[in-house]
N, CA, C and O atoms as a GROMACS GRO file, in nm:
protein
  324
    1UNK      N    1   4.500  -7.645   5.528
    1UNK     CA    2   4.606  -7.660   5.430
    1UNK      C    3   4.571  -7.582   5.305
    1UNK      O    4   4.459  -7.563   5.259
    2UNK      N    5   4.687  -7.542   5.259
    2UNK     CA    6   4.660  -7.436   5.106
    2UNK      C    7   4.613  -7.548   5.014
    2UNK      O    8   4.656  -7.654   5.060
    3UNK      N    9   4.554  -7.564   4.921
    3UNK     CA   10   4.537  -7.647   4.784
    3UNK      C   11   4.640  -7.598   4.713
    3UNK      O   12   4.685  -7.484   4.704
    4UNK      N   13   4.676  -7.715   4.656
    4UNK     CA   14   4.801  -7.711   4.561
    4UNK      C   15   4.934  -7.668   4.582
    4UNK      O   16   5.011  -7.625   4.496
    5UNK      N   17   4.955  -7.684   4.705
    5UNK     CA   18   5.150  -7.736   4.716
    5UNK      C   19   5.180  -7.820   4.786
    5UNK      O   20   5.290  -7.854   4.829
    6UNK      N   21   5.070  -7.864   4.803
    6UNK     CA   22   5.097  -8.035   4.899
    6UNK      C   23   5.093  -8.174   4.756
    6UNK      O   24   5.006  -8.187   4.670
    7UNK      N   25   5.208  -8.252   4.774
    7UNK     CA   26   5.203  -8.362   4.706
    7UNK      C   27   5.083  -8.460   4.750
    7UNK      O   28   5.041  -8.482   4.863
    8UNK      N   29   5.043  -8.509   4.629
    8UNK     CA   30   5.002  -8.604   4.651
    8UNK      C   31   5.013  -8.719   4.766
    8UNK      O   32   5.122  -8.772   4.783
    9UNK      N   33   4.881  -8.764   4.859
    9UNK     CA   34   4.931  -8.882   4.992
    9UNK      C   35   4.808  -8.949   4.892
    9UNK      O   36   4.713  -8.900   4.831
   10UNK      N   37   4.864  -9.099   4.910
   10UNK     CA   38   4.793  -9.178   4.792
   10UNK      C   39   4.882  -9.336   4.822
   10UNK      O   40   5.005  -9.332   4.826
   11UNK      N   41   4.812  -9.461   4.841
   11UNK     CA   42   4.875  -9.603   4.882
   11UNK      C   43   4.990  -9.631   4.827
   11UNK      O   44   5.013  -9.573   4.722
   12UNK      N   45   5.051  -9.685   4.857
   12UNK     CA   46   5.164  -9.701   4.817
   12UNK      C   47   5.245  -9.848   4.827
   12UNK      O   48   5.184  -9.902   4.920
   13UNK      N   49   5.322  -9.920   4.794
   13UNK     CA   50   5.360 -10.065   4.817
   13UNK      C   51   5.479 -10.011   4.851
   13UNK      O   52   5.518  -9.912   4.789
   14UNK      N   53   5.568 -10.074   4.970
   14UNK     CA   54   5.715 -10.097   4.944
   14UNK      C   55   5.718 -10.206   4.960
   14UNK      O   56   5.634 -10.272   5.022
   15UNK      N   57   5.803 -10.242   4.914
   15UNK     CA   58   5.873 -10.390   4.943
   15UNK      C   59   5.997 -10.411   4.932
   15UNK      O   60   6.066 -10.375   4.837
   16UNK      N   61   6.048 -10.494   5.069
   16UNK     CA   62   6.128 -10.500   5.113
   16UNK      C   63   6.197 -10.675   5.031
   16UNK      O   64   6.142 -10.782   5.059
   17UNK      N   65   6.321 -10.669   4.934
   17UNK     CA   66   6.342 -10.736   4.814
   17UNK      C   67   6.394 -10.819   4.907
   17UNK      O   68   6.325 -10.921   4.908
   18UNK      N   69   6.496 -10.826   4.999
   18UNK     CA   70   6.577 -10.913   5.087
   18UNK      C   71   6.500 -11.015   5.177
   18UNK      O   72   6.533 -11.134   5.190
   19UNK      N   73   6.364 -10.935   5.253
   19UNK     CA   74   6.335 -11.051   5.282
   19UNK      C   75   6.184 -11.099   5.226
   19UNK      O   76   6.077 -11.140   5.270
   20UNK      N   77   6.232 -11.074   5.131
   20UNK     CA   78   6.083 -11.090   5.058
   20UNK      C   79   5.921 -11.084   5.126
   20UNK      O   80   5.835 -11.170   5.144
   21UNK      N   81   5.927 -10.933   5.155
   21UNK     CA   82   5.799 -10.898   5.234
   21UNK      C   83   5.756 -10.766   5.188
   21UNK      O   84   5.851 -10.691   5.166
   22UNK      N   85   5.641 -10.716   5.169
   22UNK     CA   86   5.622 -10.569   5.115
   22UNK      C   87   5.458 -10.568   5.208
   22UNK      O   88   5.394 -10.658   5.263
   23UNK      N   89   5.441 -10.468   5.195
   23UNK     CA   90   5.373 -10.370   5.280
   23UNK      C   91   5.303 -10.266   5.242
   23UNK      O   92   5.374 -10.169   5.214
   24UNK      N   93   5.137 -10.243   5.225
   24UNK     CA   94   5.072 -10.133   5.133
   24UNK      C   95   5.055 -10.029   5.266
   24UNK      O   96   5.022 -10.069   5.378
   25UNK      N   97   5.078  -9.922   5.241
   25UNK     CA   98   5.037  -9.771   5.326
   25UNK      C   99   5.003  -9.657   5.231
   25UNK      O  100   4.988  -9.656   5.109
   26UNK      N  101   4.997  -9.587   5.298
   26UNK     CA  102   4.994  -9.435   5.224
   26UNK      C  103   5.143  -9.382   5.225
   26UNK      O  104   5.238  -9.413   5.297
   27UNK      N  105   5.131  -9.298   5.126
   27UNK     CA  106   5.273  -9.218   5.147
   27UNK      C  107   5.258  -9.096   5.040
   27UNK      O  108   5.151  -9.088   4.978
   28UNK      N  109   5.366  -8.997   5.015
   28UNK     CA  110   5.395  -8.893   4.918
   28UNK      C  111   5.467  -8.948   4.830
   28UNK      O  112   5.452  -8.899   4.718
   29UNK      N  113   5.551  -9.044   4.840
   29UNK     CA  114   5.656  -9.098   4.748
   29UNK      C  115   5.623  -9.159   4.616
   29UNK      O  116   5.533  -9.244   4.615
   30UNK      N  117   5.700  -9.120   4.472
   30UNK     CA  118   5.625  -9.164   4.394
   30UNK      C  119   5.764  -9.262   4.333
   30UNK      O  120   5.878  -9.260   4.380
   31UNK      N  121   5.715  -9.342   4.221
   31UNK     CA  122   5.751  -9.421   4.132
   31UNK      C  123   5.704  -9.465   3.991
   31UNK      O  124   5.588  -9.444   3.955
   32UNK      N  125   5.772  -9.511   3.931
   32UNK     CA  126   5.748  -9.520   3.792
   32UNK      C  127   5.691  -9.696   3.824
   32UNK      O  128   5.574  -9.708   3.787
   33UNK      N  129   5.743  -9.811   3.876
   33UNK     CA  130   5.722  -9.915   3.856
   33UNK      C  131   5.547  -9.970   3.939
   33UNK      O  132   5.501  -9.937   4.048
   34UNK      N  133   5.522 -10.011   3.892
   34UNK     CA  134   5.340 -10.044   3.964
   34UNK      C  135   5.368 -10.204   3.998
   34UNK      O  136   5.447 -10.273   3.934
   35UNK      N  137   5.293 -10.248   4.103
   35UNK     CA  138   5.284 -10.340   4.166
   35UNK      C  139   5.099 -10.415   4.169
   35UNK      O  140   5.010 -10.343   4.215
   36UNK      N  141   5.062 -10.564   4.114
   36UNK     CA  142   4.893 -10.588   4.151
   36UNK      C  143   4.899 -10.612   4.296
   36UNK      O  144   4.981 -10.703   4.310
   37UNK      N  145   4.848 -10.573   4.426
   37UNK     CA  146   4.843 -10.606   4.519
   37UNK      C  147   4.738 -10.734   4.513
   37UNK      O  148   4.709 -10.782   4.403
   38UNK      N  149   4.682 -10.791   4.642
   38UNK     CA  150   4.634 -10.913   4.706
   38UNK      C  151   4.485 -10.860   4.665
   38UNK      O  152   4.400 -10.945   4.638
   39UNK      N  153   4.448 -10.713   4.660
   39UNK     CA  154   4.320 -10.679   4.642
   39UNK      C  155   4.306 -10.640   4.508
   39UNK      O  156   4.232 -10.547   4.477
   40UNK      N  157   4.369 -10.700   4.430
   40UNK     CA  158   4.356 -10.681   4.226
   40UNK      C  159   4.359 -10.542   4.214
   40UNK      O  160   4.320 -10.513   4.102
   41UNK      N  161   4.387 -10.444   4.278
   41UNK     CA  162   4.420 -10.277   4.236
   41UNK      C  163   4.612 -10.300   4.237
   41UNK      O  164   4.687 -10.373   4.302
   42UNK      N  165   4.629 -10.216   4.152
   42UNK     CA  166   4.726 -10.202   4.112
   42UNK      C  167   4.810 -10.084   4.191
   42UNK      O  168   4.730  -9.991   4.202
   43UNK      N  169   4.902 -10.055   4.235
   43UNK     CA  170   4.983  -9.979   4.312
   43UNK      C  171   5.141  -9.951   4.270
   43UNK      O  172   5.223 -10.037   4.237
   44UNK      N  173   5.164  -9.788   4.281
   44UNK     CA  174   5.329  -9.806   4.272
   44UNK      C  175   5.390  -9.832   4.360
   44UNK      O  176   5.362  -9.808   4.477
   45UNK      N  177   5.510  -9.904   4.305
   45UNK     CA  178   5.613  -9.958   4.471
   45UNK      C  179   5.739  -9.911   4.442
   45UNK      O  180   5.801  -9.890   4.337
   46UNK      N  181   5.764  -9.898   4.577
   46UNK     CA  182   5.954  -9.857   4.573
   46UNK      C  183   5.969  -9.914   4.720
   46UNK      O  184   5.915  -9.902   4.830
   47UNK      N  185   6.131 -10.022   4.622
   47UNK     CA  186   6.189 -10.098   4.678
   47UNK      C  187   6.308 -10.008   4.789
   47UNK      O  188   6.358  -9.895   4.780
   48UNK      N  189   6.321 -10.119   4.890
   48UNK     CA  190   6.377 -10.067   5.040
   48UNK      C  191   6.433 -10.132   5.065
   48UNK      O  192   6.380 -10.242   5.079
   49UNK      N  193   6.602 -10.124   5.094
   49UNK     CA  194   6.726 -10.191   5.149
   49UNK      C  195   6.638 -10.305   5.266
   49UNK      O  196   6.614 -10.426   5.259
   50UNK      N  197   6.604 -10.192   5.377
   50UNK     CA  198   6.591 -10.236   5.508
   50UNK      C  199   6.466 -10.210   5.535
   50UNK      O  200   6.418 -10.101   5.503
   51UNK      N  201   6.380 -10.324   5.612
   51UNK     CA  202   6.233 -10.272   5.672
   51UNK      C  203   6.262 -10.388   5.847
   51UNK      O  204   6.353 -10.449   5.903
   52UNK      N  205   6.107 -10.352   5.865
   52UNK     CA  206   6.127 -10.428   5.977
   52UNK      C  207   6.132 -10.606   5.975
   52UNK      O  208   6.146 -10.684   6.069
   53UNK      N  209   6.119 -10.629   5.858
   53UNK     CA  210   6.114 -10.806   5.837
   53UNK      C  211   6.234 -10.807   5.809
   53UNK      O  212   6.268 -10.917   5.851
   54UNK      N  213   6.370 -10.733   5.742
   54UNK     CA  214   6.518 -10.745   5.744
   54UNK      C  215   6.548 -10.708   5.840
   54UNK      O  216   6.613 -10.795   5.899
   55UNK      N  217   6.536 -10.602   5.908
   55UNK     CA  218   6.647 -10.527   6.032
   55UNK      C  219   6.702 -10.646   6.164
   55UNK      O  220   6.627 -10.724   6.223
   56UNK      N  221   6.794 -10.636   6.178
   56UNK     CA  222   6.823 -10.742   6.327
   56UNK      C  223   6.783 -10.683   6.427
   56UNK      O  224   6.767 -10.748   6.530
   57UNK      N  225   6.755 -10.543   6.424
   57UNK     CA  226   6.644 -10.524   6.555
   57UNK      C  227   6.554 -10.560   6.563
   57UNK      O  228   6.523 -10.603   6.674
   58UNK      N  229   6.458 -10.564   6.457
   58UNK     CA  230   6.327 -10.600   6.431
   58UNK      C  231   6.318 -10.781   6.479
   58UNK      O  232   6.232 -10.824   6.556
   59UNK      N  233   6.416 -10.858   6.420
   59UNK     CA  234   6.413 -11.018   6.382
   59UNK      C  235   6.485 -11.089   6.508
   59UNK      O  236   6.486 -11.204   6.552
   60UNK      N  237   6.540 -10.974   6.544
   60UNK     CA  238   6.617 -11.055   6.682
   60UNK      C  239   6.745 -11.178   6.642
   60UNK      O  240   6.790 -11.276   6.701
   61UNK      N  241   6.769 -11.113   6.515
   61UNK     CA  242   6.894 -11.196   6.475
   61UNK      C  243   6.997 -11.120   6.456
   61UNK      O  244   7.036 -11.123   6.340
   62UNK      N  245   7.079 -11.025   6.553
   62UNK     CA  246   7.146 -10.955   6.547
   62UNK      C  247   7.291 -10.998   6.505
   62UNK      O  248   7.307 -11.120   6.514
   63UNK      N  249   7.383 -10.937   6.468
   63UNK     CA  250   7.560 -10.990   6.510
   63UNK      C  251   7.576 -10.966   6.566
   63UNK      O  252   7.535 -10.858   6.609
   64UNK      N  253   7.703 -11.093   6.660
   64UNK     CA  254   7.764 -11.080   6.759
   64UNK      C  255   7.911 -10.980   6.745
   64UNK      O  256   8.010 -11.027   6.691
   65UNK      N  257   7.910 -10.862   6.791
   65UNK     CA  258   8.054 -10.804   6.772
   65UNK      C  259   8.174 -10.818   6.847
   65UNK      O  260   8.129 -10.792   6.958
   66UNK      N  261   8.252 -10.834   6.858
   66UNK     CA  262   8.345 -10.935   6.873
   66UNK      C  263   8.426 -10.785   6.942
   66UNK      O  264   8.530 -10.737   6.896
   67UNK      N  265   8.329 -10.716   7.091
   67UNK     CA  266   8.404 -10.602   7.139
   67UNK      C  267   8.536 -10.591   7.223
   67UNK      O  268   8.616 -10.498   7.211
   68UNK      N  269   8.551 -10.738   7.342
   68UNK     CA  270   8.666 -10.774   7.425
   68UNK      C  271   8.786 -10.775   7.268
   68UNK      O  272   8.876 -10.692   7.278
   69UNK      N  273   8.786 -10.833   7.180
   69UNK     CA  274   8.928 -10.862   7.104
   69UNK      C  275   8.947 -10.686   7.066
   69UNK      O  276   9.061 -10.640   7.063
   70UNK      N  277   8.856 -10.618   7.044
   70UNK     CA  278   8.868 -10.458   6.958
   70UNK      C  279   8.941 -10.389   7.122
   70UNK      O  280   9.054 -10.344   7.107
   71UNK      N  281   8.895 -10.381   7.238
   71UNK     CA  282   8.962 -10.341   7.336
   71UNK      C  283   9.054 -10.358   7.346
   71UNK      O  284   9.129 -10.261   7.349
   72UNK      N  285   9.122 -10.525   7.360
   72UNK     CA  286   9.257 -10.562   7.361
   72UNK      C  287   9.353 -10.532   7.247
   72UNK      O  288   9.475 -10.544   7.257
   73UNK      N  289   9.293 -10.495   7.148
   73UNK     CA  290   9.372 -10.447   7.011
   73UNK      C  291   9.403 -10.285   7.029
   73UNK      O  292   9.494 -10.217   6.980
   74UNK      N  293   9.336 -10.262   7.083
   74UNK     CA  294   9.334 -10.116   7.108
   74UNK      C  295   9.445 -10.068   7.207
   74UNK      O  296   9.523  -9.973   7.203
   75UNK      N  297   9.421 -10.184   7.312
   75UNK     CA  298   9.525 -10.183   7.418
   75UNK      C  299   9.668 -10.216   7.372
   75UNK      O  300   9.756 -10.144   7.419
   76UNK      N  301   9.704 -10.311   7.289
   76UNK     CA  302   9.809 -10.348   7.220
   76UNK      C  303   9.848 -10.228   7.162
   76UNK      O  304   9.961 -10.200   7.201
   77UNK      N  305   9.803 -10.146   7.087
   77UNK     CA  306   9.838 -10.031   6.993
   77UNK      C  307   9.878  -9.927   7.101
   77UNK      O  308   9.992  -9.884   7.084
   78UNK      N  309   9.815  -9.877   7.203
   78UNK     CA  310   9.772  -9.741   7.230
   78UNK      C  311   9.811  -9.743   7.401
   78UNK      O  312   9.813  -9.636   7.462
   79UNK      N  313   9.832  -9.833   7.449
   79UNK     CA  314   9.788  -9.910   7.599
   79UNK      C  315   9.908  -9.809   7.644
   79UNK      O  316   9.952  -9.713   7.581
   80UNK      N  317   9.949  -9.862   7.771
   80UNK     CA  318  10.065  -9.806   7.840
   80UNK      C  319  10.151  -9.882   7.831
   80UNK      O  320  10.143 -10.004   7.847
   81UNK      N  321  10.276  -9.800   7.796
   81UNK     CA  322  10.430  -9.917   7.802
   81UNK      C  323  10.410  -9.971   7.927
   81UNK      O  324  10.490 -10.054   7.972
   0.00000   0.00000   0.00000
């Protein structure tokens, strides 16, 4: 690798606000707000809609979509006289 056009890779917190869970890794991503982690060092974090402790793939609490009524609506509109 060249020195000096690679960003900074350096720990990082996200945390995930919804289901109240965050997560230290590495990353390039920076932020202004700092976080004390569990190990008294201090870390920046940037907050994340969705991780794997929110996602319904992840939690197995998916929605049910309601696809038979969207067919038959479809059919109503579009179907054959």
């Amino acid at each position: 690798m060249r020195p000096g056009i690679h960003p900074e890779y350096r720990p990082v917190v996200f945390r995930d606000r919804a289901a109240d869970f965050a997560f230290l890794t590495r990353s390039t991503a920076t932020s202004d707000r700092t976080i004390e982690w569990t190990d008294g060092n201090t870390y920046p974090v940037i907050d994340v809609e969705v991780s794997s402790a929110s996602h319904p793939f992840y939690t197995g609490r998916g929605r049910v979509i309601d696809t038979a009524g969207r067919v038959e609506r479809f059919q109503r509109r579009y179907g054959r006289s």
